[in-house]
BALOBA-1460 file (C-alpha; in Angstrom, 3 decimals):
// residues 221
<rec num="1" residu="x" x="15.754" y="21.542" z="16.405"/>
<rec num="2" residu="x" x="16.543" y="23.353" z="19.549"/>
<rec num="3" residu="x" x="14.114" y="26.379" z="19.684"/>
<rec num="4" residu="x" x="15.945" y="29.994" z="19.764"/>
<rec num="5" residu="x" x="16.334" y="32.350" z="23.080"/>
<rec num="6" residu="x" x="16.080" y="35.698" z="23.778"/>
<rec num="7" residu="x" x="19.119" y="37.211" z="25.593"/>
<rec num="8" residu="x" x="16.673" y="37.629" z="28.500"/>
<rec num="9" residu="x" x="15.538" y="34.054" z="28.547"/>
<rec num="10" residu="x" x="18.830" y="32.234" z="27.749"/>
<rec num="11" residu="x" x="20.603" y="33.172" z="31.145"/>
<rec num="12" residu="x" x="17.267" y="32.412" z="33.633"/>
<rec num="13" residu="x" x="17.461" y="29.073" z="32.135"/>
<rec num="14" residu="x" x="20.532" y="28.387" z="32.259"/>
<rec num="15" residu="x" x="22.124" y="30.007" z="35.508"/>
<rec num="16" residu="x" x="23.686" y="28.477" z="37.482"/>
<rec num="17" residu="x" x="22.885" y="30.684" z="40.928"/>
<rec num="18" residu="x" x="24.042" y="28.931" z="43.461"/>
<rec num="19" residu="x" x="22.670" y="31.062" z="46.573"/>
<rec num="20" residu="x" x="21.676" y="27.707" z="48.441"/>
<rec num="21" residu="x" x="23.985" y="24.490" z="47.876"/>
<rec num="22" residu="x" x="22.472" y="21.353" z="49.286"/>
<rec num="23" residu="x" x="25.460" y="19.437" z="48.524"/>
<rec num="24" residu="x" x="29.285" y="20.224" z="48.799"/>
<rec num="25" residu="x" x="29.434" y="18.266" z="44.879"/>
<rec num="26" residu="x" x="26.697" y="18.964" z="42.754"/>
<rec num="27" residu="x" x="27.027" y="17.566" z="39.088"/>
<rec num="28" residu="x" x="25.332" y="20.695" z="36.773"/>
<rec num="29" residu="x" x="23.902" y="19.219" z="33.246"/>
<rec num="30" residu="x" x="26.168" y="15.853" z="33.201"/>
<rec num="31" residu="x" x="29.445" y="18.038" z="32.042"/>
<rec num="32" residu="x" x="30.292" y="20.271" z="34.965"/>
<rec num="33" residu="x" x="31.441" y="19.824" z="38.775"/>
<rec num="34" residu="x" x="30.185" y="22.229" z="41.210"/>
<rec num="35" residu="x" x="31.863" y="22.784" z="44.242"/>
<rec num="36" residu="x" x="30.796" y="24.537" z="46.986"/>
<rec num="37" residu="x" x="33.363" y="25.293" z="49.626"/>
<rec num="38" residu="x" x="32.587" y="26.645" z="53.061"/>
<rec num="39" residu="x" x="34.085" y="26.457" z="56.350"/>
<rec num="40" residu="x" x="33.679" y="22.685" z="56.979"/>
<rec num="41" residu="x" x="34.969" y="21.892" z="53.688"/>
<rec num="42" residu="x" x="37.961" y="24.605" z="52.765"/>
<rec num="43" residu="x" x="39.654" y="22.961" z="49.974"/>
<rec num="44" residu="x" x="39.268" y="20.439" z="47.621"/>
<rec num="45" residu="x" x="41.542" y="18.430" z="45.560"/>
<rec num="46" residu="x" x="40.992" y="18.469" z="41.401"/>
<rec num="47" residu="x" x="42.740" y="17.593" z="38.515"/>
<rec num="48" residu="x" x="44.536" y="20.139" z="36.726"/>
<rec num="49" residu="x" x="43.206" y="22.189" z="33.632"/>
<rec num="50" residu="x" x="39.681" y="21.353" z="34.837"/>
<rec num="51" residu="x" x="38.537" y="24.869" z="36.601"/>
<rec num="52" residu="x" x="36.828" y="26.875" z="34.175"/>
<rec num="53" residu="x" x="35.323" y="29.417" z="36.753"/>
<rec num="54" residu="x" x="34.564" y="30.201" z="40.178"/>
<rec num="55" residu="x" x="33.359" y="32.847" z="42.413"/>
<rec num="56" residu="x" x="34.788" y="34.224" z="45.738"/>
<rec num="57" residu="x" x="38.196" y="34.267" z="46.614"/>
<rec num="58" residu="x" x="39.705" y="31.194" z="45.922"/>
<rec num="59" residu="x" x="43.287" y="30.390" z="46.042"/>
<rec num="60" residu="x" x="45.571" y="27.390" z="44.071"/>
<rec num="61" residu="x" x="48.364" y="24.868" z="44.985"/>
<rec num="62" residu="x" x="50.140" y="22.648" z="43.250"/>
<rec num="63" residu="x" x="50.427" y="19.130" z="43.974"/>
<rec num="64" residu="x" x="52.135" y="15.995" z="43.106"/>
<rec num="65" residu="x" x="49.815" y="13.371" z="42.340"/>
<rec num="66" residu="x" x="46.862" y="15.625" z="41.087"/>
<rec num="67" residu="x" x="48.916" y="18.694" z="40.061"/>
<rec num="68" residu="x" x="47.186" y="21.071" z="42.115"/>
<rec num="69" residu="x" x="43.978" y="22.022" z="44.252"/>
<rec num="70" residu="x" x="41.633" y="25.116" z="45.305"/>
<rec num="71" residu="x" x="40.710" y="26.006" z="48.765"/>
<rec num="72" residu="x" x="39.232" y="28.915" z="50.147"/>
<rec num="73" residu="x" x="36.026" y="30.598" z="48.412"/>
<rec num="74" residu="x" x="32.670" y="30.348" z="48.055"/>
<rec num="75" residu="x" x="32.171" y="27.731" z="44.865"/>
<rec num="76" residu="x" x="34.148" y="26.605" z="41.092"/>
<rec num="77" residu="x" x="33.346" y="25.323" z="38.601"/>
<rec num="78" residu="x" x="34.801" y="21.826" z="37.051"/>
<rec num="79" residu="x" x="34.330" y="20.723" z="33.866"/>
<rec num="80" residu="x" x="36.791" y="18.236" z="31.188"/>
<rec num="81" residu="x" x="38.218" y="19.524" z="27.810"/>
<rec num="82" residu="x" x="36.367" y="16.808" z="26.369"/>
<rec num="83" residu="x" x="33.268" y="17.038" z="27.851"/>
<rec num="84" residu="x" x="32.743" y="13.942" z="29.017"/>
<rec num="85" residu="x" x="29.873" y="12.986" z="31.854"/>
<rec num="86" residu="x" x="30.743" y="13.637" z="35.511"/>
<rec num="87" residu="x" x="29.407" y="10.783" z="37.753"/>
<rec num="88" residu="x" x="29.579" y="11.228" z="41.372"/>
<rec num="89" residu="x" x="30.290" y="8.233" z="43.849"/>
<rec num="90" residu="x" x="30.152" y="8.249" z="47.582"/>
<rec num="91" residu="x" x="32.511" y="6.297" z="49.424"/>
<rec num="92" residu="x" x="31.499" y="4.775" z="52.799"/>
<rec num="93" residu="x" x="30.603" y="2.057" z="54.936"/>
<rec num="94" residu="x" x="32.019" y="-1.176" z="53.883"/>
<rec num="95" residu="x" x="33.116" y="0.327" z="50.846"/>
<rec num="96" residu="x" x="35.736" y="3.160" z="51.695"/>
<rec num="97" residu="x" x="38.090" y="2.129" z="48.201"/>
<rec num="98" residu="x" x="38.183" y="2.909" z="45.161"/>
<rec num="99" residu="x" x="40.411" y="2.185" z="42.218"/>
<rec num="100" residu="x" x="40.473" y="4.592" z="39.291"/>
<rec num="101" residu="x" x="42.224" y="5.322" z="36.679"/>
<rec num="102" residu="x" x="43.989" y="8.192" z="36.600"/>
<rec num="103" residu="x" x="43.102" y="9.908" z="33.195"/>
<rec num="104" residu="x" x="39.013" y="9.647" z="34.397"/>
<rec num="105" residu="x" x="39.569" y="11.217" z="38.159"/>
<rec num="106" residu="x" x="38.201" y="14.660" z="38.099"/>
<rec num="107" residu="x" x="37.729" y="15.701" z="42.097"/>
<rec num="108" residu="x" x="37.565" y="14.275" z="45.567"/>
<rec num="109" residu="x" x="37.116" y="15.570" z="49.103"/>
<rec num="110" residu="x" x="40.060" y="16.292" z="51.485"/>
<rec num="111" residu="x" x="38.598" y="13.585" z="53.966"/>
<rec num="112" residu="x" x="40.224" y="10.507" z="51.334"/>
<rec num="113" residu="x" x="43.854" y="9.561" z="51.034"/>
<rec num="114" residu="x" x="45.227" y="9.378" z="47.974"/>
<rec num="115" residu="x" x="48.031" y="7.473" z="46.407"/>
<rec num="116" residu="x" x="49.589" y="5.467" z="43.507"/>
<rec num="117" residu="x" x="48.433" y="1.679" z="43.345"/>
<rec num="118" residu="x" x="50.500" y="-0.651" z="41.133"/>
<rec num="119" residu="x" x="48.758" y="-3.391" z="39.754"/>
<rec num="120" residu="x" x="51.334" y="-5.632" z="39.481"/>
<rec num="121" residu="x" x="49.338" y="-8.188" z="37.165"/>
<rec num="122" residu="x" x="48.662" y="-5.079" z="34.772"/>
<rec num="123" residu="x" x="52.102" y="-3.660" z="34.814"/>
<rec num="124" residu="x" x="53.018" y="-2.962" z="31.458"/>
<rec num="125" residu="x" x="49.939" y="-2.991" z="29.493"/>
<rec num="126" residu="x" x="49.743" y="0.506" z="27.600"/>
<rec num="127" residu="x" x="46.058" y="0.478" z="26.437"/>
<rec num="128" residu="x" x="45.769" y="0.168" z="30.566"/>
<rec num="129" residu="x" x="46.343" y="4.020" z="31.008"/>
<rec num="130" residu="x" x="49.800" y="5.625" z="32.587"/>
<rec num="131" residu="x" x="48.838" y="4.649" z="36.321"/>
<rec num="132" residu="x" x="45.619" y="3.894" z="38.449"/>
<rec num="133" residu="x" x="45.145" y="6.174" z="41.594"/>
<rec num="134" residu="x" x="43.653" y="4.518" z="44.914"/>
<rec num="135" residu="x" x="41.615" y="6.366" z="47.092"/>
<rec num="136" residu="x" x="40.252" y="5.248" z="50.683"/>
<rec num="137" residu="x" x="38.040" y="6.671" z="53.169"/>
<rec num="138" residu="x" x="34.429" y="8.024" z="53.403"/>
<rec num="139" residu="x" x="33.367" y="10.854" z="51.387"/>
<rec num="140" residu="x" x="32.643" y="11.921" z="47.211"/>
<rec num="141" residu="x" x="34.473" y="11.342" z="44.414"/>
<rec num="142" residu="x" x="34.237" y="12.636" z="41.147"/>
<rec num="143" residu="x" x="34.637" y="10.735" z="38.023"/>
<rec num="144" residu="x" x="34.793" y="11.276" z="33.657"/>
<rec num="145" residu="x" x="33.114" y="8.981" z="31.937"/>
<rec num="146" residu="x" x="32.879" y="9.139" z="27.829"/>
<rec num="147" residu="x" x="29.068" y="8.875" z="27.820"/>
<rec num="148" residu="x" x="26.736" y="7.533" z="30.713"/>
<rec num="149" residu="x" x="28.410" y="4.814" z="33.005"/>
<rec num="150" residu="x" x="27.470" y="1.131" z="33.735"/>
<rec num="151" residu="x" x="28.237" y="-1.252" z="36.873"/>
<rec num="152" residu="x" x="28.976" y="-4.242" z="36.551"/>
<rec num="153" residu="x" x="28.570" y="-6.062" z="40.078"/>
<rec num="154" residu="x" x="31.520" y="-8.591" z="40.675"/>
<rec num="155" residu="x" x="29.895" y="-11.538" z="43.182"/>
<rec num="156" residu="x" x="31.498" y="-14.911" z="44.777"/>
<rec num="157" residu="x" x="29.713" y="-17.464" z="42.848"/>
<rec num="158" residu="x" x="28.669" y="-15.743" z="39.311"/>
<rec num="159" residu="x" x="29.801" y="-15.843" z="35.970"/>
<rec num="160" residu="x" x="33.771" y="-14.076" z="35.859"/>
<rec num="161" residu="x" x="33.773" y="-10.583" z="34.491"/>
<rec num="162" residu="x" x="36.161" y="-9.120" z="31.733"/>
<rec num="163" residu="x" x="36.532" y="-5.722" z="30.740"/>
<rec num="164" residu="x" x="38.498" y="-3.937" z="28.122"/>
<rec num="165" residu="x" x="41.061" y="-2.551" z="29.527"/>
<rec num="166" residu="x" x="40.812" y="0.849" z="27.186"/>
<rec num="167" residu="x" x="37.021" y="1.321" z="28.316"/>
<rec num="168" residu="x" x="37.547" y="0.396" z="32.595"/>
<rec num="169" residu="x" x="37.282" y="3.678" z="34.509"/>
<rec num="170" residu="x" x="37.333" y="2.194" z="38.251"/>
<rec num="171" residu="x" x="36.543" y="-0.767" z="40.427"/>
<rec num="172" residu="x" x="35.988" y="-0.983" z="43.923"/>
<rec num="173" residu="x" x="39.426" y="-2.004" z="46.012"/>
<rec num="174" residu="x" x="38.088" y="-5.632" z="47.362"/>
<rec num="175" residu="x" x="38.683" y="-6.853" z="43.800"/>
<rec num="176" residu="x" x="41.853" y="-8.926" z="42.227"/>
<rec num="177" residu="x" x="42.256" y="-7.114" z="38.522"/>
<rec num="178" residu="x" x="45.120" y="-9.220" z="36.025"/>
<rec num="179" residu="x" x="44.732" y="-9.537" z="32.446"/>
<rec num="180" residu="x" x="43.483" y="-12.130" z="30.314"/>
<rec num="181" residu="x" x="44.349" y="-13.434" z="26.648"/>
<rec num="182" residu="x" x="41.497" y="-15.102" z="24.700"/>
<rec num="183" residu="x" x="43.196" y="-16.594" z="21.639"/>
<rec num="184" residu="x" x="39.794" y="-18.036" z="20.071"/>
<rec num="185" residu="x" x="38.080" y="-14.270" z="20.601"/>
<rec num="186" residu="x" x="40.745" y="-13.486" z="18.341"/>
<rec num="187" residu="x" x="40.974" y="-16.196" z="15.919"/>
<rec num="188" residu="x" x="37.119" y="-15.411" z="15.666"/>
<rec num="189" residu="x" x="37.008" y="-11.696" z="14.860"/>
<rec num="190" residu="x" x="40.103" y="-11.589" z="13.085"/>
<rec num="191" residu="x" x="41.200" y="-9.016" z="15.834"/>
<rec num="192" residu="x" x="45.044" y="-8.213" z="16.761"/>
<rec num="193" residu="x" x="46.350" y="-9.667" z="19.741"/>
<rec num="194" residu="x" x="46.053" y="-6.480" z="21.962"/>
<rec num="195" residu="x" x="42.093" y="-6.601" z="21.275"/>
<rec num="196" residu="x" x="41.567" y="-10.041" z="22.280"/>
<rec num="197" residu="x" x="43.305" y="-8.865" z="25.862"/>
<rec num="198" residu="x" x="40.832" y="-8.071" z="28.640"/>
<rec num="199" residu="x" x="40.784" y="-7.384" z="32.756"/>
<rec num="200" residu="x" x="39.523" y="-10.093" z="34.220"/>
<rec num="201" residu="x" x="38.045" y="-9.615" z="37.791"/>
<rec num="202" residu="x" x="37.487" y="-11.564" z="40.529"/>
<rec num="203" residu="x" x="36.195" y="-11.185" z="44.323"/>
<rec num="204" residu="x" x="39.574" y="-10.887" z="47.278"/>
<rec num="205" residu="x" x="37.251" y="-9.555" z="49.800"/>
<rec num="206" residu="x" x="33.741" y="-10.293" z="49.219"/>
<rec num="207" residu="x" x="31.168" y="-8.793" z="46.282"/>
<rec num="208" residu="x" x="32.395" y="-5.401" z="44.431"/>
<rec num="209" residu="x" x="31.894" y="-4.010" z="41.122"/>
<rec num="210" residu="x" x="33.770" y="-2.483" z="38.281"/>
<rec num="211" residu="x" x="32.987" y="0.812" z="36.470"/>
<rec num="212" residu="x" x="32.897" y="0.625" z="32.913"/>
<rec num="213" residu="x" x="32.220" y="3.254" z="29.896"/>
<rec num="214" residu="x" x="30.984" y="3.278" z="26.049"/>
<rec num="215" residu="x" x="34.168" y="3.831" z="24.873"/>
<rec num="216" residu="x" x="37.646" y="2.596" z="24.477"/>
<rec num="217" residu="x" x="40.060" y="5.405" z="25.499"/>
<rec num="218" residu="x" x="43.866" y="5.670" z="23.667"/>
<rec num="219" residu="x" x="45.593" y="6.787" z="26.364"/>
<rec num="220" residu="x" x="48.787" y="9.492" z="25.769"/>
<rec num="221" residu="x" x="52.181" y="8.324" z="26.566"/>
């Protein structure tokens, strides 16, 4: 049972100050995004509906692809109507892209491109999601995840890896995705023909890794 506060108490453990950001993202108790905009990073670009607060003067436009970003300001807050866990991941190096679907992209710096990938091997699968952004270049990205995330690493020369397609969030962009139909996994369960469907990965451009989550999302059409 969670022990009770005083009104004096409840807010010093709680805060959320601020005064000092180390980091331009800084994930605050697994649920919110913390952004902290200054002069060498003046706007970001976020999901819409996401913003439940920020301080300073901060200032909104809409886009396309994301429906709209802040700039200007001191810091916001970013959190998802359902709660769900916000994992951070740092592109750079050898891996500079990202795949993610689009329903589980919460933030990412102005220094990555952004656009629509089609996967033409998943084109047309519903449980897949609406569409799957991909984003390239070095710096964070912020993802949703229903509960806490696992990898799984994707190498030349190891077993294959299959995913459900309703519980993928994102795989790195040096990976072939297309989807799979395992007629004995169904004959075995006793499961419909859309459950026995999975992504099956497989190495393009050396080792990468997929992005998976505890739960298999329905997404809205």
């Amino acid at each position: 049972m969670e022990m009770e506060q005083t009104i004096q108490e409840f807010p010093a453990q709680h805060a959320v100050t601020g005064k000092h950001p180390q980091e331009r993202f800084e994930v605050v108790n697994d649920k919110f995004l913390r952004v902290n905009l200054d002069e060498a990073m003046p706007m970001v670009r976020i999901r819409m509906g996401s913003m439940v607060a920020f301080t300073g003067d901060i200032n909104f436009e809409r886009e396309k692809i994301l429906e709209h970003g802040f700039k200007h300001g001191s810091g916001a807050d970013a959190g998802d109507e359902e709660g769900r866990n916000v994992t951070l991941l740092r592109l750079r190096g050898g891996s500079k892209t990202l795949l993610v679907k689009s329903d589980d992209l919460l933030a990412f710096e102005p220094s990555i491109t952004h656009k629509i990938k089609v996967v033409k091997k998943i084109v047309g699968v519903a449980s897949f999601g609406l569409f799957t952004l991909q984003l390239e270049g070095q710096g964070v990205v912020a993802i949703l995840t229903h509960g806490r995330p696992v990898v799984l690493p994707v190498v030349p020369g190891l077993p294959p890896v299959f995913a459900d397609p309703q519980a993928i969030v994102s795989w790195s962009g040096n990976l072939e995705a297309e989807i799979h139909f395992d007629v004995s996994l169904r004959t075995f369960a006793g499961r419909s023909s859309e459950e026995s469907m999975h992504v099956h990965f497989t190495p393009s451009a050396g080792p990468g890794f997929v992005v998976i989550q505890p739960f298999e999302e329905i997404p809205v059409l």
